[in-house]
PANU-572493 format. One line per 8 residues: number of its first residue (from 1); their letters; for each residue z, y, x of C-alpha. Coordinates in pm, 1 decimal. Each point is the difference from the previous one (the first is absolute). Example, Ala and Ser with C-alpha at 12.3 -4.5 7.8 and 13.67 -1.06 7.14 Angstrom:
! residues 2
1	AS	780.0/-450.0/1230.0; -66.0/344.0/137.0
This chain:
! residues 125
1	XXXXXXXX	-3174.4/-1754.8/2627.8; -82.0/-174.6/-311.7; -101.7/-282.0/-80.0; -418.9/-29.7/37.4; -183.6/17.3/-289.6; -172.8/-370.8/-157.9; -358.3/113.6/118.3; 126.2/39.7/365.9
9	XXXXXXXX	209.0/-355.6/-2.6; -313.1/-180.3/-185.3; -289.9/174.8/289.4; 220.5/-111.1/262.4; 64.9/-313.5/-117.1; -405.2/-36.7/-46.2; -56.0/126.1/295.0; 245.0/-177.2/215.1
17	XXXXXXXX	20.5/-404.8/136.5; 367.5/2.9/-159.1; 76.7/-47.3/-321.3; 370.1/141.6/28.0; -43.5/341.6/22.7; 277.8/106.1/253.8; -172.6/-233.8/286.6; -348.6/147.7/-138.2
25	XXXXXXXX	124.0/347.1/61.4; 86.5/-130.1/337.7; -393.8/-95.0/37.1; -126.3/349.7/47.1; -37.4/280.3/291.9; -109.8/329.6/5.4; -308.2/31.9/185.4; 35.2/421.4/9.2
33	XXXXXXXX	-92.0/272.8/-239.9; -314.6/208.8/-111.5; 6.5/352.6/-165.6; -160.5/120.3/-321.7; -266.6/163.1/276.4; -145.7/-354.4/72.2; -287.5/-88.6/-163.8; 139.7/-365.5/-70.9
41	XXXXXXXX	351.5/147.9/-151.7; 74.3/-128.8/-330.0; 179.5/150.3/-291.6; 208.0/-241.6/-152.6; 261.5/-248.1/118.0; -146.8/-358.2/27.0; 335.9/-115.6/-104.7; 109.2/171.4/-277.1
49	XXXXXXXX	-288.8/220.0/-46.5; 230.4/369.3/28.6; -247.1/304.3/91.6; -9.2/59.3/432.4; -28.0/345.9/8.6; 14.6/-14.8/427.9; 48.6/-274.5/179.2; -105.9/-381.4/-38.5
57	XXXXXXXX	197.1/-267.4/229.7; -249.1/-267.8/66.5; 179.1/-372.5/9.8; -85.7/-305.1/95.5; 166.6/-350.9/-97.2; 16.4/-212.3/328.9; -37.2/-334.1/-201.3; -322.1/130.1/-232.0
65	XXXXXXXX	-114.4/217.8/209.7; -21.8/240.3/-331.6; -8.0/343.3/9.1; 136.9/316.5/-256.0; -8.9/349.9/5.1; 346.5/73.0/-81.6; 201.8/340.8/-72.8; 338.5/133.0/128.0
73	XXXXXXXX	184.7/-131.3/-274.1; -117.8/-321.5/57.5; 47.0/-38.5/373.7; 313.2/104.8/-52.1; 64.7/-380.8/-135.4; -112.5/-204.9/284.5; 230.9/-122.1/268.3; -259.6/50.5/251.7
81	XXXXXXXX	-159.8/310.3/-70.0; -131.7/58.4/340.1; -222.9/-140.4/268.0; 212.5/-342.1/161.0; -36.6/-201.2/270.9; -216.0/-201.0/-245.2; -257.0/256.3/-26.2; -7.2/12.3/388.8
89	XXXXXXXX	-33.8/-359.3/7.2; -270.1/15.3/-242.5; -209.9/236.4/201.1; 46.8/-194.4/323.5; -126.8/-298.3/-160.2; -300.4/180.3/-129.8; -69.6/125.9/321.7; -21.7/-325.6/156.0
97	XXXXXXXX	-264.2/-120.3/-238.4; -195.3/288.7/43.7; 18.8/-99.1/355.2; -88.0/-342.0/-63.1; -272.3/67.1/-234.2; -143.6/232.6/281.9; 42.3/-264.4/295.2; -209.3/-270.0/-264.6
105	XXXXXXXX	-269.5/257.5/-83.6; -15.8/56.8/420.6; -7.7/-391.5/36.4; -221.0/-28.1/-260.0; -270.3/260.9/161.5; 65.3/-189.2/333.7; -112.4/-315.3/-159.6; -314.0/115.4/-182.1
113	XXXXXXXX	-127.3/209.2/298.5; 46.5/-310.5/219.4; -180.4/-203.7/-272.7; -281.9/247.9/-82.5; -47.0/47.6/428.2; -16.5/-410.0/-7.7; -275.6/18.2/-317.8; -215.1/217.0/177.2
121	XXXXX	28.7/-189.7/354.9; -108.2/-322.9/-187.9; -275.3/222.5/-142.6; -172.3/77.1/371.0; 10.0/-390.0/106.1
């Protein structure tokens, strides 16, 4: 393969915590893929702005939490190209807030309800 292209090394670099750009390459995973059928497909290369005539690979950098639509040239240059352990991690952990946020919103309801029944009783006296 050769070597990328200036564009690609400076988005990355932008895009990326690192400033070296073989530990910012390091930085991203691919979250999966969407077709030119999807409404949301794009078509050009957010690194190095080639035409996507089918398929966009959608990554994510782990430290920036950025995300490009890339095409199959591109993916082709990053070490990990598909879904890691990372990615599962990442998901687990955003479960669990989800889950957190839902158990505050319940204790939350709990606490008004008790309040508002309390209001009222103080209301009748």
């Amino acid at each position: 393969m050769s070597n990328p292209r200036n564009i690609f090394i400076k988005k990355v670099l932008e895009t990326s915590q690192s400033g070296d750009f073989e530990i910012a390459m390091s930085e991203w995973v691919c979250l999966g893929k969407k077709t030119n059928l999807d409404n949301d497909f794009y078509s050009n290369c957010d690194l190095c702005g080639a035409a996507i005539y089918k398929t966009n690979y959608i990554i994510c950098n782990v430290k920036t939490m950025r995300i490009h639509s890339i095409g199959c040239e591109c993916i082709k240059r990053f070490k990990s190209s598909y879904p890691s352990e990372l990615v599962s991690k990442l998901k687990r952990v955003i479960f669990k807030i989800n889950y957190n946020i839902n158990s505050l919103v319940n204790i939350i309801k709990y606490v008004i309800k008790e309040y508002l029944i309390q209001y009222c009783l103080n209301l009748l006296e």
